[in-house]
C-alpha positions in Angstrom: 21.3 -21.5 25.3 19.0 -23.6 22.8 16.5 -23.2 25.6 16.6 -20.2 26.1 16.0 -19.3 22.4 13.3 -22.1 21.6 11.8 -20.2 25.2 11.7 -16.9 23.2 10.2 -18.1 20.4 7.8 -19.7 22.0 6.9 -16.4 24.3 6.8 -15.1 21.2 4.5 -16.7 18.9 2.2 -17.3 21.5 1.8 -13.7 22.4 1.7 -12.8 18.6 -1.0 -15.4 18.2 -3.2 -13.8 21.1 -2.7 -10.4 19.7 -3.8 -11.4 15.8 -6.9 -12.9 17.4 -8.1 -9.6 18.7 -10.7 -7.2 17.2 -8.6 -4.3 17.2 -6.1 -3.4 14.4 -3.5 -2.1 17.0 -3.0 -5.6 18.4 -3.3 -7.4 15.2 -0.5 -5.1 14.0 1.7 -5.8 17.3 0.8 -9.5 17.0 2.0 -9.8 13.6 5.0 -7.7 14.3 6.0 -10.5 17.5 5.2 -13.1 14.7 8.0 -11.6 12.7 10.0 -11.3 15.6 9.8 -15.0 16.5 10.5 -16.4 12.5 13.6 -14.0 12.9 14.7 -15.3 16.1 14.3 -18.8 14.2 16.2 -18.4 11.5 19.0 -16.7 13.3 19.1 -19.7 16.0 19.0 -22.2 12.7 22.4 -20.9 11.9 24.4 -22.9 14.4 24.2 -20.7 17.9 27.8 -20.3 18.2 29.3 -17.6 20.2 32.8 -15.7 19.0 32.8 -17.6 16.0 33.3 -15.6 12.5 31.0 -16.3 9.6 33.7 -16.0 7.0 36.4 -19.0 7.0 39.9 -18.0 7.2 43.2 -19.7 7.8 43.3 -19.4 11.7 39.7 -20.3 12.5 38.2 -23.4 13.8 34.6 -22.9 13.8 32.7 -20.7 12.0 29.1 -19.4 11.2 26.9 -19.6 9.0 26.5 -16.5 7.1 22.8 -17.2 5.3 20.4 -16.9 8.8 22.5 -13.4 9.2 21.7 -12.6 5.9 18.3 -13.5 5.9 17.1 -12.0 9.1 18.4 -8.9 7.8 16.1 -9.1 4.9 13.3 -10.0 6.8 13.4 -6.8 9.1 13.7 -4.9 6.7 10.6 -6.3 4.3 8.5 -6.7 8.3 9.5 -2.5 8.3 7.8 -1.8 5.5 5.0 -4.2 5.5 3.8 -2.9 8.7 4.3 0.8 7.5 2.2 -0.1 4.6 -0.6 -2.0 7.3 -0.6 1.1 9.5 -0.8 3.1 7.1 -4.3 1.0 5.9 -5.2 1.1 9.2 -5.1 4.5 10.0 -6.6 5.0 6.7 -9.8 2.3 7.6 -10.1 4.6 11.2 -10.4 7.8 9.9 -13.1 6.6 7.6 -15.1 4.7 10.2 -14.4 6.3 13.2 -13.9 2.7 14.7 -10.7 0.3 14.5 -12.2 -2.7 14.9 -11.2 -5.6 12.6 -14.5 -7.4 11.8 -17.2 -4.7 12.3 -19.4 -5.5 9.3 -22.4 -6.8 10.1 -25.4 -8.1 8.2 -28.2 -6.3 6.8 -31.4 -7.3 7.7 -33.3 -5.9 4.8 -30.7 -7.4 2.3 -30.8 -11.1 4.1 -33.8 -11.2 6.1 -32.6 -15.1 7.8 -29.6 -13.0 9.8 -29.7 -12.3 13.2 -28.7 -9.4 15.2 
């Protein structure tokens, strides 16, 4: 099961890395959201990857697990839901302005710094 984990967060990060490398903001904002998927998927496997096993102690249980990954996965969804509402939401913002969603279209002004090529 480890392997299949450390497998998905590798898939994972690597896609999210090709996707934040693009000049689009659509797949900067999909690559940052597989980012966040793969830290979750981390933290959650960092919590012991026990299966049937409760994360509260009690008399009759052997094994347990730990409670903190759960707790702070769940955090982290919910802060990656609203940061990429709030980058959308800039996004969308930056497109209607421009009428064009790339990342990095700025280019430099010939009359302001005559040494920069087109």
């Amino acid at each position: 099961m480890e392997f299949l984990f450390a497998s998905a967060i590798g898939v994972l990060t690597a896609a999210g890395l090709y996707l934040v490398l693009r000049l689009r903001t659509f797949p900067v904002i999909m690559g940052t959201s597989l980012l966040t998927y793969a830290v979750n998927v981390f933290l959650f496997a960092s919590g012991r990857l026990t299966v049937g096993a409760p994360p509260i102690l009690s008399d009759e249980a052997t094994t347990y697990t730990d409670p903190l990954p759960q707790a702070l996965v769940l955090t982290a969804i919910v802060i990656s839901f609203g940061m990429t509402a709030v980058v959308v939401m800039i996004a969308l913002g930056a497109y209607l302005g421009a009428n064009d969603d790339h990342v990095d279209d700025q280019k430099p002004d010939p009359e302001q710094d005559p040494e920069a090529t087109t």
